[in-house]
N, C-alpha and C positions, 0 to 999 in steps of 0.2 A: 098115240096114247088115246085109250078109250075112257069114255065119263066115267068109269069106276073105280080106273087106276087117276084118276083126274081128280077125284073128291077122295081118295084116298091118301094120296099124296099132300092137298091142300088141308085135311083134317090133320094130318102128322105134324106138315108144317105149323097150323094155329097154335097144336097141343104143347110143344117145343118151345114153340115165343112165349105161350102163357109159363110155362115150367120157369125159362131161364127168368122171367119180371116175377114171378113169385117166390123162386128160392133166396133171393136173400131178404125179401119181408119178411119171410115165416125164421130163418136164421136170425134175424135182431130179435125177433119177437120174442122166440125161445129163450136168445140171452138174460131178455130181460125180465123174464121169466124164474129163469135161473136165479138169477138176481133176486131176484124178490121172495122166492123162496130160500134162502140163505140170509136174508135178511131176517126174514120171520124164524126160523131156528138158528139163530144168533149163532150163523160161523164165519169166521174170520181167516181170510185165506195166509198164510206165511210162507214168502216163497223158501223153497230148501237153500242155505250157504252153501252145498256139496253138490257139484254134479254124478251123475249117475253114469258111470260107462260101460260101453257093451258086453263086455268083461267080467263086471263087476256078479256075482252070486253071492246068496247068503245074507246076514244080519250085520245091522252095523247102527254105532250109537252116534244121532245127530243133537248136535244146540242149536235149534231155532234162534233167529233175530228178535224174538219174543219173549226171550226167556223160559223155554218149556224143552225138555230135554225126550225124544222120542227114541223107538226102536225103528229102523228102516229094514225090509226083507224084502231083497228085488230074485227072481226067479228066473229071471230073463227073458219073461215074456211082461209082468205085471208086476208094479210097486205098492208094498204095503206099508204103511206104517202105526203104530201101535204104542201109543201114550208110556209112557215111562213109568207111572205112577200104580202102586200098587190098587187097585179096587177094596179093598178090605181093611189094611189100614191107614191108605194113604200117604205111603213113605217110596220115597225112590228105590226103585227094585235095580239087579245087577244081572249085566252080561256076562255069563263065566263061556266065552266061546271053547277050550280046552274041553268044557264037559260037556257043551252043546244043550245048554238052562239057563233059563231067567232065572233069579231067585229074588225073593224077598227077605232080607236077614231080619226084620223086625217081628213076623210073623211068619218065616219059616214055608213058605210055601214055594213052590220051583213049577215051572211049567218049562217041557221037553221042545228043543227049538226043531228036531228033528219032525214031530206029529204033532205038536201043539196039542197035546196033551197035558195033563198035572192040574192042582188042586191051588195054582194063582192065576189070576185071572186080569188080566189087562184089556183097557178099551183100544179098540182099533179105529182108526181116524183118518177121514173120508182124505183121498189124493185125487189132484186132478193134475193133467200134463197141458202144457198151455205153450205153444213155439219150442219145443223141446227140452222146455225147464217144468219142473214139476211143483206143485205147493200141497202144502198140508192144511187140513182144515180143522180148528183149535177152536172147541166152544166157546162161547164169552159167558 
């Protein structure tokens, strides 16, 4: 071994020891990070009662442990989920899965579950997956 494969080697090794003693500083950091930002926009995580199986495609209507009733759309790569509540007049809107729409009966508005499309409009609500269960994030 010649001195440049000699300081080369010893630089990869230093560069390695520092990586593995700093990646899980900068991992809590983040956390708490995380944290703290969720704290300042006051969200509150719920974990989902329903597992998600591999299987599973398409919309489906969850009850939160909180009390707040959401729409679930897993695609089989990425879970959304999407407030139950009308935006407009704030009344509980419905799944007619048969026609493939949300609707709203109080104000009449329908958004197409196919293009997410139409003239109702609901908020969508941040998910995070955390050991293989997933939670919803419900303003306070």
């Amino acid at each position: 071994m010649n001195r440049k494969e000699f300081f080369q080697e010893a630089w990869s090794g230093i560069f390695n020891t520092m990586k593995e003693l700093a990646l899980p500083i900068l991992e809590n950091k983040v956390e708490k990070f995380d944290h703290s930002i969720e704290s300042l926009i006051k969200i509150k995580w719920v974990p989902l009662s329903v597992t998600i199986q591999s299987d599973f495609r398409g919309w489906k209507e969850v009850y939160l442990d909180n009390g707040h009733w959401v729409y679930l759309y897993y695609d089989g790569s990425q879970l959304k989920a999407f407030d139950k509540v009308c935006t407009s007049c704030r009344s509980l809107t419905v799944l007619w899965d048969h026609h493939k729409v949300i609707k709203c009966l109080l104000c009449e508005k329908s958004l197409s579950l196919e293009t997410l499309e139409g003239n109702l409009t609901i908020e969508e609500m941040p998910v995070k997956e955390m050991n293989q269960f997933y939670s919803v994030g419900i303003s306070v």
